[in-house]
Every structure is written in C-alpha cells, then in structure tokens.
C-alpha positions in Angstrom: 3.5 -13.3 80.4 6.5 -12.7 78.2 7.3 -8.8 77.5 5.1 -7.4 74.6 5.3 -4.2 73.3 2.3 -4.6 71.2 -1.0 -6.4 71.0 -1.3 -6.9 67.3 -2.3 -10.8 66.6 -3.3 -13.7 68.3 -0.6 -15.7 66.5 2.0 -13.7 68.3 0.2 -14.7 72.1 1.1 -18.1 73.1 -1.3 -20.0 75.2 0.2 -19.0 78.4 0.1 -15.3 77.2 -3.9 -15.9 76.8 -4.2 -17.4 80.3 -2.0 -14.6 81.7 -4.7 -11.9 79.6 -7.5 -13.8 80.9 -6.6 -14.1 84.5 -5.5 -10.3 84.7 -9.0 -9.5 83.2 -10.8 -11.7 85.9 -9.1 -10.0 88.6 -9.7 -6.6 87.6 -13.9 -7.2 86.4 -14.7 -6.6 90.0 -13.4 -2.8 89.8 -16.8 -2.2 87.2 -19.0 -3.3 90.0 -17.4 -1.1 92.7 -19.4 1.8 93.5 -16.6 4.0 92.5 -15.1 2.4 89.7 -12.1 4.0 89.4 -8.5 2.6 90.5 -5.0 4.4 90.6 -2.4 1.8 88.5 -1.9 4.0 85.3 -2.5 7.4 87.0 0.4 9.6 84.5 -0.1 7.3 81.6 -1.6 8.3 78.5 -4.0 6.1 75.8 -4.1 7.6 72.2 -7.2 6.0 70.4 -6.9 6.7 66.4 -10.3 5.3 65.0 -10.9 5.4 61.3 -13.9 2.8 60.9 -17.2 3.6 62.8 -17.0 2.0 66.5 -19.6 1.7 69.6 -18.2 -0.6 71.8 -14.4 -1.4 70.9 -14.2 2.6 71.0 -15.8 3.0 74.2 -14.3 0.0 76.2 -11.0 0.7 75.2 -12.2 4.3 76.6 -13.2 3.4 79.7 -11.2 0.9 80.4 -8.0 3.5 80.2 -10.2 5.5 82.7 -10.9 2.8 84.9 -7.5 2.5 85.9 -6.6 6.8 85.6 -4.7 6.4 82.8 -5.5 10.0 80.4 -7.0 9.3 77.3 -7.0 11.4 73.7 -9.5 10.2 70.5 -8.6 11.1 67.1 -11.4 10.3 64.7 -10.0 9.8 60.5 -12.1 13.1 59.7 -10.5 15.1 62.9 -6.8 14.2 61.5 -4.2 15.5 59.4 -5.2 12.4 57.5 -7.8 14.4 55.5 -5.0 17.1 54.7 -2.7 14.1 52.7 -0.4 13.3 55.6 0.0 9.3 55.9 -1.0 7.5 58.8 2.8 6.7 59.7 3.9 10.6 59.5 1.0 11.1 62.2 1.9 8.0 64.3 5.0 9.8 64.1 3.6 13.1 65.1 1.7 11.5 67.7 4.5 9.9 68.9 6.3 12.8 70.0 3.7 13.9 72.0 5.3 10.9 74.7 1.6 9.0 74.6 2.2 5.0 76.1 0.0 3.4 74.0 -1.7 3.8 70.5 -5.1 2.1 69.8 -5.8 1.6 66.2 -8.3 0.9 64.1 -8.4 1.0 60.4 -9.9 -0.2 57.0 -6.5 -1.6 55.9 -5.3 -5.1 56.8 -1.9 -4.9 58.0 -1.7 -1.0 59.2 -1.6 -1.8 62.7 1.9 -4.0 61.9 3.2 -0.9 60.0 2.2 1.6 62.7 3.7 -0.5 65.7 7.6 -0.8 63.5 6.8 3.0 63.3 6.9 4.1 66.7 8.2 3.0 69.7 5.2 3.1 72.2 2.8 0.3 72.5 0.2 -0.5 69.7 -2.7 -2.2 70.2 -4.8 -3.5 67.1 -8.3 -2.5 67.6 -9.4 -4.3 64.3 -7.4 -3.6 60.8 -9.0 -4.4 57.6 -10.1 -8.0 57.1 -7.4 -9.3 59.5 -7.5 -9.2 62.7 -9.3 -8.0 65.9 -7.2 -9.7 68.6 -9.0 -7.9 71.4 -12.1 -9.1 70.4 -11.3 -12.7 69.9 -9.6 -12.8 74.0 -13.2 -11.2 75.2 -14.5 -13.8 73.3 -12.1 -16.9 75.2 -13.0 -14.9 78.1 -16.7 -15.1 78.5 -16.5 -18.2 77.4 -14.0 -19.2 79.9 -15.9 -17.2 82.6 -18.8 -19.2 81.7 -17.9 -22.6 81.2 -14.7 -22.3 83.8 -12.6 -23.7 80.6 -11.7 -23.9 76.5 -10.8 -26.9 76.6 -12.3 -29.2 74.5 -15.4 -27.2 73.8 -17.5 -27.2 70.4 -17.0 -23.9 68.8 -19.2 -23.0 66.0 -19.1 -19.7 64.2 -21.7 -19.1 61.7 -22.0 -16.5 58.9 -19.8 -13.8 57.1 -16.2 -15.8 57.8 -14.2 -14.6 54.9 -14.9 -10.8 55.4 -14.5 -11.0 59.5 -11.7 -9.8 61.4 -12.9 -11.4 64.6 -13.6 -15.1 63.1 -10.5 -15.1 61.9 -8.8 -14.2 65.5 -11.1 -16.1 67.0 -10.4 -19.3 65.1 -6.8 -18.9 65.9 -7.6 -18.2 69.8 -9.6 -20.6 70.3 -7.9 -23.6 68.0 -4.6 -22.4 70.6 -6.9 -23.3 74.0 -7.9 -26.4 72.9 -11.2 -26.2 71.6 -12.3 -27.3 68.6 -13.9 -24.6 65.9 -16.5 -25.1 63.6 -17.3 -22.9 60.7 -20.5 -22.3 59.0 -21.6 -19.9 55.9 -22.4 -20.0 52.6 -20.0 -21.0 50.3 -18.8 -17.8 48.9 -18.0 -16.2 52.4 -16.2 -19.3 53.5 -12.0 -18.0 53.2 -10.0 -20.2 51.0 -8.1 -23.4 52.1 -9.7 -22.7 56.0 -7.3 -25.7 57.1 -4.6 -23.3 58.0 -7.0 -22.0 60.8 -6.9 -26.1 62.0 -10.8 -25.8 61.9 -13.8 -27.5 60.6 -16.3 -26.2 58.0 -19.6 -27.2 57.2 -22.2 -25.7 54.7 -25.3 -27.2 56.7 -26.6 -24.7 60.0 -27.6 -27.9 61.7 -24.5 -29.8 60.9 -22.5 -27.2 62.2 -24.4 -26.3 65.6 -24.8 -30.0 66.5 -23.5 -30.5 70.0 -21.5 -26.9 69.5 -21.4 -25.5 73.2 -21.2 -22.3 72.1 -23.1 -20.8 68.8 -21.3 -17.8 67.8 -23.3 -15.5 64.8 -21.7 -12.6 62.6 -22.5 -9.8 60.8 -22.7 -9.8 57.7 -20.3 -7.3 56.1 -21.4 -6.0 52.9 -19.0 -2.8 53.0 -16.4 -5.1 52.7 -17.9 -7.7 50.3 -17.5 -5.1 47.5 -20.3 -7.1 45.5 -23.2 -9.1 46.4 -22.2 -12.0 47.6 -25.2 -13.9 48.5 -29.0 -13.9 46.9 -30.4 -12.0 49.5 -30.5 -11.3 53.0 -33.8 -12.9 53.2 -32.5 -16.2 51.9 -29.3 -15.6 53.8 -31.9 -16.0 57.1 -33.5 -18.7 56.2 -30.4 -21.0 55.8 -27.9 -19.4 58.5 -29.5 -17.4 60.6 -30.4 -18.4 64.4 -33.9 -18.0 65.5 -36.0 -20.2 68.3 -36.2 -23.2 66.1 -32.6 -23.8 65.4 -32.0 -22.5 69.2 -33.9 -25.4 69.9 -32.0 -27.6 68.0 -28.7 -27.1 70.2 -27.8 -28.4 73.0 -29.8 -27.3 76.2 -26.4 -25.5 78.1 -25.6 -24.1 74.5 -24.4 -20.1 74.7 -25.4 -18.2 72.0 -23.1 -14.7 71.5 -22.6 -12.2 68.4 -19.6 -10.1 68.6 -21.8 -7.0 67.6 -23.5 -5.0 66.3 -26.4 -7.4 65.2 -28.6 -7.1 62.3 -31.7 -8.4 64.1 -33.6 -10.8 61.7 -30.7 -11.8 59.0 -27.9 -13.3 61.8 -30.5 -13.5 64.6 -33.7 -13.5 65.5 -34.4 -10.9 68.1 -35.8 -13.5 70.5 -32.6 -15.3 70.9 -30.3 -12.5 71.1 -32.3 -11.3 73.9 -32.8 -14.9 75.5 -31.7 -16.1 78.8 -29.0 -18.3 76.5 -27.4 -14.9 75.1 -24.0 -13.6 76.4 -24.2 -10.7 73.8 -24.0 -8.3 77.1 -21.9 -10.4 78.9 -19.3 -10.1 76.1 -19.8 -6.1 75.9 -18.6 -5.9 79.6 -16.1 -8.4 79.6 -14.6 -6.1 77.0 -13.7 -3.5 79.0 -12.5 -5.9 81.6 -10.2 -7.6 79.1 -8.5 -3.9 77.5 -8.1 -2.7 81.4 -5.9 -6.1 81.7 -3.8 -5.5 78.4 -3.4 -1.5 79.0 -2.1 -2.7 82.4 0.3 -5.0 81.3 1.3 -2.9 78.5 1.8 0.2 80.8 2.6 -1.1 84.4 5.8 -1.9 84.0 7.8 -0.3 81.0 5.2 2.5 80.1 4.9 1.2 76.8 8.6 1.9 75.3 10.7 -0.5 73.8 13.7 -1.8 76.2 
C-alpha cells in the first residue's frame, strides 16, 4: 500500500490500497476469536478518539480495535472538551497534539473538519464520519463483508436504498464500491436522492423493485432527520410502504441476495424486523468486521512510521 498519513476519503485509496486494507483486515479477524484476544504490534502507541456526534459502534470498534493490538487509547467526548469553553477544534487538535498521541480519530457534525484537522497536525487522522461527507471506514467494512462473503466486488449488483443525500456512508460507499468493480444502484425518494448522482458513476432508480432486481446485495439506511433540517418526506409510514424492506420485497430478490444496514436501524421504517434478523442479514457480520477493518488501518498507520509525517 502506498504511505498514508491519514485515512480521510475513499477517493484518496486507490484500488490496490482497498485490497491491501481488506487483506490486512482478513488476516488479523482471527485475533477476535482467540481466547485471549489481545496481540502486541502497537504496544507504546497511542489512539486519541475525539467524538462529537453520538456513536455505538464506530466508537467502540475503533476502541477495541486500538486494544486489540495494545496500542493505549484516550476518548474525548464534545461536552468533556475545551470545545464547550470557545476553543476551536484546530487549537485542541493542536493541544492534543502535543501530547505525542499517533493517531487522532474524528468524528464531527461538519463536513470537511477531518481534512482541516489532518493539515493541522502532523499525526495520523482518521475520519470517523464528518458531516454529510464521508465515513470511509464504514464504506471498507462494507467492501469487506461483502468481499468476505461473496469472495469478490467484482461485478456485483449493489443497491442502496433510502436516505442517500443526507448519508455519509452511501456516499463513501458509492465511491468504494464503483472503484472494485461493482456496479451501484441507488434507490429513495426523490428529494433524498443528491443532485447530478452521475459523478458517483451509479445508477438511480425511484422504484424499490426496480432497484433490488437481481442486486446481490440490498443495502438499507437510516433515515436522518437531524440532518434533513425539514421534513423531507410525507411520513415515515409512507416512507415504509414504498422503500422499506420487509419479507415481501425480501422475497422479491434474488435467493443468495445479502441484506445489511450500516446501523443503527429504525426497525419498521428501513426494515422490518424479520429481515434484519433473518438468516440473509449481515448486519452483525458488518459490526465485527468493523473492528477487524480499524485494527488493519491503526496497524498500517502506526507500524511503521508511528503516525508522523516523513
């Protein structure tokens, strides 16, 4: 893989960096199933984690995963930070900074503050979601249990149903997967469809069952009214009736179809409980891969360099 100091896009991972990311993270899932899940690669590194959105399991696999390989880790939450005094998140990258952490993992309500932070500082930044952007972690869990399930991306039917315009991961994901070869299908209503979608070099369709039609895998998403900033649809009740997945449109895919959400899922508006529990979900599969996937990008941010820029 060529050097990276940060992990802040999909666009800036070429195809081989993906396969590098994904290979890394296949070799180092069998350390969750050890009884002692614990190896020594990162022992005297350090993982700062700056969260300022609400986060279950990007928080807590980036988390673990640091621990996984004995790295030390440090969380600062937006209400525990200086942040709340009037200091500006690049004065406390700064601060942070000369504290000699290896890696930053951010996450914040602004698109684009993950880009300023990493030109701030000279450790590693990781992008843990910013704004309406990007979640580039996310989106290589994603390729990965896919991968790990179908043994390729190649060529595979994509479709991504729901709130496209307002999510950070369909947005990473239609560039990740586009980049591997698969082709990507969108799916929403009109008004949470992103203008001129082209540039993603995917397909969109306003019809569920257009959409899903010979899709391998069905991916749903939540629908984000904090960021809508107005309604944006008629109701959440119509909104399942037209997009969401239950057993009948389940049945309407194809029968080696995966369904996966990348979390958390409003049961009964994206999908019906049924099918996110079903045999066909890799909603679980996805939470585990993600720590499997951050081990593989802490180690080949820290391994080698410790994070600074050469």
């Amino acid at each position: 893989m060529s050097q990276k100091k940060d992990i802040l896009s999909i666009r800036d991972l070429t195809k081989e960096d993906i396969l590098f990311i994904l290979e890394t993270a296949a070799s180092l899932k069998e350390i969750l199933d050890r009884p002692i899940k614990k190896v020594p690669p990162l022992r005297g590194k350090t993982m700062v984690h700056l969260f300022f959105e609400p986060s279950t399991r990007t928080k807590l696999s980036f988390e673990l995963a640091a621990k996984r390989l004995s790295a030390d880790t440090v969380g600062i939450s937006k209400s525990s930070s200086s942040v709340t005094k009037g200091e500006d998140l690049i004065d406390t990258a700064k601060n942070i900074e000369a504290m000699r952490p290896d890696v930053l993992v951010l996450r914040h309500p602004c698109s684009g503050a993950a880009h300023l932070m990493a030109k701030a500082v000279n450790c590693s930044v990781i992008n843990a979601g910013d704004g309406t952007n990007e979640h580039p972690t996310q989106a290589l869990l994603d390729m990965f249990t896919v991968k790990e399930h179908f043994g390729t991306l190649e060529g595979l039917k994509i479709a991504i149903i729901g709130d496209i315009l307002h999510s950070r991961v369909a947005h990473s994901d239609m560039i990740g997967f586009t980049k591997m070869g698969s082709e990507v299908v969108i799916c929403g209503p009109g008004t949470l469809i992103p203008p001129a979608p082209e540039i993603y070099g995917v397909k969109v369709e306003y019809n569920l069952l257009d959409a899903i039609k010979d899709a391998d895998v069905v991916m749903a998403l939540r629908l984000q009214k904090e960021r809508q900033g107005k309604h944006l649809i008629p109701s959440d009740r119509e909104y399942a009736s037209l997009f969401g997945i239950n057993a009948e449109i389940l049945q309407k895919t194809k029968s080696e179809a995966i369904i996966m959400h990348p979390g958390p899922i409003n049961r009964g508006i994206e999908m019906s409980p049924d099918v996110a529990d079903s045999d066909r979900s890799l909603i679980l599969n996805q939470v585990t891969n993600g720590v499997a996937v951050r081990m593989a990008l802490l180690s080949i941010l820290m391994a080698e360099t410790g994070g600074q820029r050469q």
